[in-house]
VMD Tcl script that draws the C-alpha trace (Angstrom):
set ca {
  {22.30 20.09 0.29}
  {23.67 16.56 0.12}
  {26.79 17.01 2.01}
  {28.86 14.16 0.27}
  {29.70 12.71 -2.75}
  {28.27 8.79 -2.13}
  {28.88 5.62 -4.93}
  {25.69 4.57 -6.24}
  {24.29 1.24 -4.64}
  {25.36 -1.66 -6.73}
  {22.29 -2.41 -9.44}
  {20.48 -5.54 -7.70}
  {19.43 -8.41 -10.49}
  {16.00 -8.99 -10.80}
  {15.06 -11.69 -7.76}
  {14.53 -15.47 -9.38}
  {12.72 -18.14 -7.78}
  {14.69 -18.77 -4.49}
  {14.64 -15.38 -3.65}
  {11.12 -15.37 -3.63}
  {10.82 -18.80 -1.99}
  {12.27 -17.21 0.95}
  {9.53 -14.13 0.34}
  {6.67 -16.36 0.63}
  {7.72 -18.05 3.52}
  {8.70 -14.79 5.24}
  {4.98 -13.56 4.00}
  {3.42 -16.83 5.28}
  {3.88 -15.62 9.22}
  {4.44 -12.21 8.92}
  {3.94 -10.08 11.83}
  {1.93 -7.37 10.22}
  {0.12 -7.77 6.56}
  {1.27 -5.86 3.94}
  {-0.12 -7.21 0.47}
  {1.90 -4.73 -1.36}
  {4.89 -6.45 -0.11}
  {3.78 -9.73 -0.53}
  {5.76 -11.37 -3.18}
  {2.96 -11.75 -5.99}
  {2.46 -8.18 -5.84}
  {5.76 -6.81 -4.84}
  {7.38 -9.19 -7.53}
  {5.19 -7.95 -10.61}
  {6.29 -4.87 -9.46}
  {9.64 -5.01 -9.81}
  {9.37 -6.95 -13.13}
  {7.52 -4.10 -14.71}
  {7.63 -0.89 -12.38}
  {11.03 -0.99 -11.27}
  {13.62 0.93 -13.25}
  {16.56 -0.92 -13.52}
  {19.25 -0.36 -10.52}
  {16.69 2.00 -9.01}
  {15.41 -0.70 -6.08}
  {17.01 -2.41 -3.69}
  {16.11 -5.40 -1.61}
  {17.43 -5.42 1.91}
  {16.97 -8.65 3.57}
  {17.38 -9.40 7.48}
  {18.25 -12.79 8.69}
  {18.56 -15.13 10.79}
  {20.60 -18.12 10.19}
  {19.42 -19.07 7.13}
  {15.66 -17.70 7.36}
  {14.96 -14.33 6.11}
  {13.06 -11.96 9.08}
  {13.00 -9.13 7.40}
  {12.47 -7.54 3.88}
  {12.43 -3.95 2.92}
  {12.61 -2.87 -0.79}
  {14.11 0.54 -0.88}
  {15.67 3.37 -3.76}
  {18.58 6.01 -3.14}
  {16.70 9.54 -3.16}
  {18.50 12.91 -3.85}
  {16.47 15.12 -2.91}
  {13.82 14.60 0.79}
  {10.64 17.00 -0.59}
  {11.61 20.02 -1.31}
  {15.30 19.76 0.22}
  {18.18 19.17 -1.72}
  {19.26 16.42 0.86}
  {19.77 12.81 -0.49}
  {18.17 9.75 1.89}
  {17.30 5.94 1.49}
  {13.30 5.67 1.42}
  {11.47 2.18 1.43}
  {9.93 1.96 -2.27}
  {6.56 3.19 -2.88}
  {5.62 3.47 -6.64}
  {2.78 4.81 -8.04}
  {0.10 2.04 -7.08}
  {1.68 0.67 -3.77}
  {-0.62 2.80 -1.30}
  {0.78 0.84 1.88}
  {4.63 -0.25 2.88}
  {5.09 -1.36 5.74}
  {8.32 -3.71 6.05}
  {7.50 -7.41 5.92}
  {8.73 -8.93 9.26}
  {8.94 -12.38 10.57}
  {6.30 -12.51 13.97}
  {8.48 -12.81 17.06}
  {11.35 -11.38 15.27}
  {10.03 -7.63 14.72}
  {13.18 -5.80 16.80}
  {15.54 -8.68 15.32}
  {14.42 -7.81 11.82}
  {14.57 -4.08 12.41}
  {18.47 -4.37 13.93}
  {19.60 -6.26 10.95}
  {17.58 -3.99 8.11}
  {19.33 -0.72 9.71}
  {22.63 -2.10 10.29}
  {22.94 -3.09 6.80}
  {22.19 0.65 5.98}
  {24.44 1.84 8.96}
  {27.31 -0.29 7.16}
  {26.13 0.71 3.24}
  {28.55 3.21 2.00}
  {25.94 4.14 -0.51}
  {23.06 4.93 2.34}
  {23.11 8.63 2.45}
  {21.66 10.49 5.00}
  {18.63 8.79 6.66}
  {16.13 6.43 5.66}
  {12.88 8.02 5.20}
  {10.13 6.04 5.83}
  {5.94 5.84 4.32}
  {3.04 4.47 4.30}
  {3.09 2.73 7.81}
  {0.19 1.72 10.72}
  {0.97 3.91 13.46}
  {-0.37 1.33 15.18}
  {1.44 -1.40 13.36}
  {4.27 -4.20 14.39}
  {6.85 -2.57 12.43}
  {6.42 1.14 14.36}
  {6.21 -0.35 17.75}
  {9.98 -2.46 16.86}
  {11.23 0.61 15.11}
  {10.21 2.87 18.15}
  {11.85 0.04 20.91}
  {15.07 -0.40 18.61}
  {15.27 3.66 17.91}
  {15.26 4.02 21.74}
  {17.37 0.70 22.57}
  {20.16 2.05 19.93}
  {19.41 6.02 21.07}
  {19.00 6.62 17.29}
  {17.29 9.12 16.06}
  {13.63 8.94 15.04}
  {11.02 11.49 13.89}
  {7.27 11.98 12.96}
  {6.99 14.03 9.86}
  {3.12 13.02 8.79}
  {0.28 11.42 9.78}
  {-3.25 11.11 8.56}
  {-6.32 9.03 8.32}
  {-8.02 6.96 6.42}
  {-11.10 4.77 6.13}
  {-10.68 1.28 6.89}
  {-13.61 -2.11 7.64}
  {-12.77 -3.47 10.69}
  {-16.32 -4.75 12.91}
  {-16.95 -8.14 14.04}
  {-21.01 -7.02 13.09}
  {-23.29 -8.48 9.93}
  {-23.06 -6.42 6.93}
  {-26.36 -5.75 7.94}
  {-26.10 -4.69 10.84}
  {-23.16 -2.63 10.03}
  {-24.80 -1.04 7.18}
  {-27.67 -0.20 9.36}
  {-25.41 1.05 12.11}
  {-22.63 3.52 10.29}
  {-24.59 4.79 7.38}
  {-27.57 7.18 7.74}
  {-31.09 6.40 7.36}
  {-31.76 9.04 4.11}
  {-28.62 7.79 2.65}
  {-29.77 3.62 2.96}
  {-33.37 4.69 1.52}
  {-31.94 6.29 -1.29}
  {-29.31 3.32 -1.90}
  {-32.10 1.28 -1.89}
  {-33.91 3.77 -4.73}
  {-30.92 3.66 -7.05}
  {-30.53 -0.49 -7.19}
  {-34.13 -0.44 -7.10}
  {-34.25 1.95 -10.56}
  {-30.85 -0.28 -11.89}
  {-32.87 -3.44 -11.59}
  {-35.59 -1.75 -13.43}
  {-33.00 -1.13 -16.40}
  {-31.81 -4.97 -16.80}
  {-30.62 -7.45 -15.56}
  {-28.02 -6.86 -12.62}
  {-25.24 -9.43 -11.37}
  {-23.02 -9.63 -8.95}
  {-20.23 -11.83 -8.79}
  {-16.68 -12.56 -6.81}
  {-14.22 -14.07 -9.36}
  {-13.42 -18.00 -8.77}
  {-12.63 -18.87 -12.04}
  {-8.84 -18.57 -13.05}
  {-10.00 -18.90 -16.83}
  {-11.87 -15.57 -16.52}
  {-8.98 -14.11 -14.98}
  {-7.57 -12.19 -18.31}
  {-11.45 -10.89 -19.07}
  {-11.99 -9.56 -16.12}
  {-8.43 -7.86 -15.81}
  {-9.31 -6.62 -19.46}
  {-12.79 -5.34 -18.74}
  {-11.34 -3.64 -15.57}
  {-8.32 -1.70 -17.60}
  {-11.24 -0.70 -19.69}
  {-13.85 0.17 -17.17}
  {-11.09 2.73 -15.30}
  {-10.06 4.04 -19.14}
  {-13.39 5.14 -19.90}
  {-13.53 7.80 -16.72}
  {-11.47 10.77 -15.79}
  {-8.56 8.87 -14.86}
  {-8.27 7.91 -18.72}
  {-8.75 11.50 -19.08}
  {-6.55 12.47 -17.26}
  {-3.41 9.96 -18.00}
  {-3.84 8.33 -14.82}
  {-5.70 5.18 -15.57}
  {-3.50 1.88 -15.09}
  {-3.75 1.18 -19.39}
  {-2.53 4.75 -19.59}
  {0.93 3.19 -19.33}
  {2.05 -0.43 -20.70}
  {4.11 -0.91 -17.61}
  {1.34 -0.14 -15.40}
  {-1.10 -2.58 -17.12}
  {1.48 -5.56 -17.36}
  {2.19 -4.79 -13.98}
  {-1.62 -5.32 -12.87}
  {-2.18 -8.34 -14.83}
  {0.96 -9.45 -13.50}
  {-0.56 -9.01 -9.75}
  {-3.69 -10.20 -10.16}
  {-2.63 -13.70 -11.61}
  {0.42 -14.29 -9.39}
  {-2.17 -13.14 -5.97}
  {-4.99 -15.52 -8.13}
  {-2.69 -18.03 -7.63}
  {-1.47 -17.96 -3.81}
  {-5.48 -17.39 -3.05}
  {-4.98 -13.56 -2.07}
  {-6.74 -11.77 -5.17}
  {-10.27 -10.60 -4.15}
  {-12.05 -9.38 -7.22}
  {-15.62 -7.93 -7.50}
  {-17.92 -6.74 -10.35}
  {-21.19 -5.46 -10.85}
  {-23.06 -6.34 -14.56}
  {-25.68 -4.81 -16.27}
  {-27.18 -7.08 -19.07}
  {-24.04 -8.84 -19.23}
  {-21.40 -5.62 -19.14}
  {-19.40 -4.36 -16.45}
  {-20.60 -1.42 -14.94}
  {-18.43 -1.07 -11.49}
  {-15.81 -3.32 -10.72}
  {-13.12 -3.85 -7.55}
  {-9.83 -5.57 -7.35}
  {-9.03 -6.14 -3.52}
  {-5.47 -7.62 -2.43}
  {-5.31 -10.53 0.47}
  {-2.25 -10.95 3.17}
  {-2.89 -12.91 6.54}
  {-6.18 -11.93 7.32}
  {-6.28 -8.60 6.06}
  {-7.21 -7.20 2.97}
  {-6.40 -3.62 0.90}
  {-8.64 -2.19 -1.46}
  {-6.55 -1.62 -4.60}
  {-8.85 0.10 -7.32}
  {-11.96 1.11 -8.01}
  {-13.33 1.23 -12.16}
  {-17.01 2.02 -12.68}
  {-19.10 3.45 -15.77}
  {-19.84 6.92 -15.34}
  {-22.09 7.45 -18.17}
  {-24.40 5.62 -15.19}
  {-23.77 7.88 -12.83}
  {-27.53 8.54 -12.24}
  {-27.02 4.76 -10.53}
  {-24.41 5.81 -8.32}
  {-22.08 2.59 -9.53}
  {-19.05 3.18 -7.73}
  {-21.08 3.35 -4.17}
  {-23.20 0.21 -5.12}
  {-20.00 -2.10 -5.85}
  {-18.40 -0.78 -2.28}
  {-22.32 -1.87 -0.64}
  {-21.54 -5.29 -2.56}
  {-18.12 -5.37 -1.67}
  {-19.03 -4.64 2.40}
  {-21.10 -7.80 2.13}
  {-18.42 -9.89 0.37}
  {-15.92 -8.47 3.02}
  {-18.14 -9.17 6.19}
  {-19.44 -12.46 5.21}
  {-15.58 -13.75 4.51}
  {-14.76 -15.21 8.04}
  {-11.40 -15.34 6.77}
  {-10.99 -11.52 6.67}
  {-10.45 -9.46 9.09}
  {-10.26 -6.11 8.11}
  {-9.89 -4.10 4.87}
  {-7.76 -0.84 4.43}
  {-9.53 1.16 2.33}
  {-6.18 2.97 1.27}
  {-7.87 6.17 0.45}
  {-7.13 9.35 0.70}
  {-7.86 11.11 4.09}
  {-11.13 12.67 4.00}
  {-12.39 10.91 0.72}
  {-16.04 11.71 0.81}
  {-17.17 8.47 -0.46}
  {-15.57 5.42 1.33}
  {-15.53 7.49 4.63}
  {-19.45 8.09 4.78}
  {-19.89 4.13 4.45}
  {-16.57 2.82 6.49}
  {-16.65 3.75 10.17}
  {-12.93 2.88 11.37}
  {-10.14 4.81 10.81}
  {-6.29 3.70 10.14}
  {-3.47 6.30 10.92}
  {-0.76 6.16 8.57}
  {2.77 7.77 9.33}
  {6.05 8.77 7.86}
  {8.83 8.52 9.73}
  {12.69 9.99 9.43}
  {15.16 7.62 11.13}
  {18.61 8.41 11.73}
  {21.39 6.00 9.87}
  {24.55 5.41 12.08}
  {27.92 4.34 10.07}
  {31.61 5.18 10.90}
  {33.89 8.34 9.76}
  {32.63 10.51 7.06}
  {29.63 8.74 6.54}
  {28.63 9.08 10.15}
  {29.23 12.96 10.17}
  {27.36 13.53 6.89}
  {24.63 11.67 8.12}
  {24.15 13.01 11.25}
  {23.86 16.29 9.85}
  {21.56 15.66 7.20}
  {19.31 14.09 9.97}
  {19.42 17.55 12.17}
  {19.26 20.16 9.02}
  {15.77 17.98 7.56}
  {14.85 18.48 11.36}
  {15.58 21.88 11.84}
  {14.66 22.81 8.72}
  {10.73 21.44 9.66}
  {10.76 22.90 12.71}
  {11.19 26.30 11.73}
  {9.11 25.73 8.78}
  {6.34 24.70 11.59}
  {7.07 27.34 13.92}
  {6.42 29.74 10.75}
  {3.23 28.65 9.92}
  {2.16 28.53 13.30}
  {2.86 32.24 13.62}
  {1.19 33.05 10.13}
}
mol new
graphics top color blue
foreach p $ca { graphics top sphere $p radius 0.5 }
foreach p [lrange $ca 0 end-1] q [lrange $ca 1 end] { graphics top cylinder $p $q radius 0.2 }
display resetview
């Protein structure tokens, strides 16, 4: 259980303009992208996702430049044990979160983030962290400072997923990753969608058709299970604002990469992608399944390969799937390994005994857990 009683973290004011001055220059040379953290997206989430007092922004610095930002909420409970922690803030539609860090100041930024949670009377037990590249700037710092500071550091998770990354034509990676039965049939289903009107593609450039094509979107994912289900992003007001929010604020700094697929006019499949550096995440996918027959969904990820591989200004796309998604993994051939990570939190007195434990009983408790199963 949580060990000790802790104050609750003051409740941070929504950040104005100069806060987020200093978030789009510390986005402009960031060591590793992270469009979730960007501040078009990361901002329209905190305007409409954040409860208030729930999220706190913890900024490293140097001087007067900000190296380091990671958004983070006070957690009582770490899974399934009654243990409170700090974890970095992943809502609902934030699929990647790695820390936004200055290049060239990756260990810098990761001394300052944790010492302001080593000194936070309100950081309780250890900070639990998602959604990272295993591979990533921010785990290679956190690994060197975690062994420089001989704090604690564990791998609870791993998995992963489907990502575009391949210097080759979309052409010729088409014709390398994805079977031959598969492209023929492909090629049968736009074939018989061709045959049924008149089919556009089209990459959004317009800021004037920036509200239609959010609205047709929201409607597009409402019409399918997910509206079904309560899932879809119009399900929820917050969730919709929040989108539109996004996609006009990334419209604007030239990182919002939107894609749609029309039949006679109408939006049949549709894809908003998010931009940082020269990487890109696919956000979500909206497609009409009354036309399944036409396969939709996998036809707008064919157009959105050739968008992706004929933009010499990208990179790489995460796919930020789930592992094993049958879809996106029988047309993407790389893979991105995504990690949790618990990381001890240091302090002084009480603080520093609580802490400590919590760290070794969410260990210990794991371990056996592990050791169980392994003997099941």
């Amino acid at each position: 259980m949580d060990m000790a009683s802790h104050p609750s973290p003051p409740a941070p004011h929504l950040p104005g303009p100069p806060q987020r001055a200093r978030w789009a220059a510390l986005a402009a040379d960031a060591a590793e992208s992270n469009a979730f953290y960007a501040p078009d997206m990361l901002g329209a989430a905190i305007d409409h996702l954040a409860d208030e007092g729930s999220v706190r922004l913890i900024e490293a610095r140097a001087g007067d430049a900000v190296i380091g930002l990671l958004p983070i909420m006070v957690q009582p409970r770490h899974g399934r044990l009654p243990i409170g922690c700090v974890a970095n803030w992943m809502h609902d539609h934030c699929f990647f979160s790695a820390p936004m860090i200055a290049r060239g100041q990756e260990v810098a930024a990761w001394r300052g983030l944790l010492g302001q949670l080593d000194a936070a009377p309100w950081a309780r037990g250890f900070l639990h962290l998602q959604g990272l590249d295993a591979a990533g700037a921010n785990a290679a710092a956190l690994e060197a400072l975690c062994v420089e500071q001989r704090r604690g550091r564990r791998e609870i998770h791993r998995y992963d997923r489907a990502m575009l990354r391949s210097g080759l034509s979309a052409d010729a990676y088409w014709d390398t990753n994805v079977r031959s039965k598969k492209r023929k049939e492909l090629r049968r289903l736009q074939k018989r969608l061709a045959e049924s009107g008149t089919v556009e593609t089209r990459l959004l450039a317009d800021r004037g058709e920036l509200a239609r094509w959010c609205a047709d979107f929201l409607a597009l994912e409402a019409s399918g299970w997910k509206g079904r289900e309560g899932t879809a992003l119009s399900c929820k007001p917050a969730d919709a604002a929040f989108f539109r929010a996004a996609c006009a604020a990334a419209f604007d700094a030239g990182r919002l990469h939107m894609l749609r697929i029309d039949l006679d006019g109408r939006a049949i499949a549709m894809l908003a992608n998010f931009r940082h550096g020269t990487g890109a995440f696919s956000f979500k996918i909206a497609f009409d399944e009354a036309l399944g027959r036409f396969s939709p969904g996998v036809l707008i990820e064919i157009a959105n390969l050739h968008a992706v591989q004929d933009d010499p200004a990208i990179d790489w796309m995460d796919s930020c799937a789930a592992p094993d998604h049958p879809m996106i993994d029988s047309l993407w051939a790389e893979r991105r390994t995504i990690v949790q990570y618990r990381i001890a939190l240091h302090g002084s007195g009480p603080a520093r005994v609580q802490r400590a434990a919590a760290f070794a009983i969410a260990n210990g408790v794991e371990s056996v857990a592990s050791l169980l199963k392994g003997q099941g």
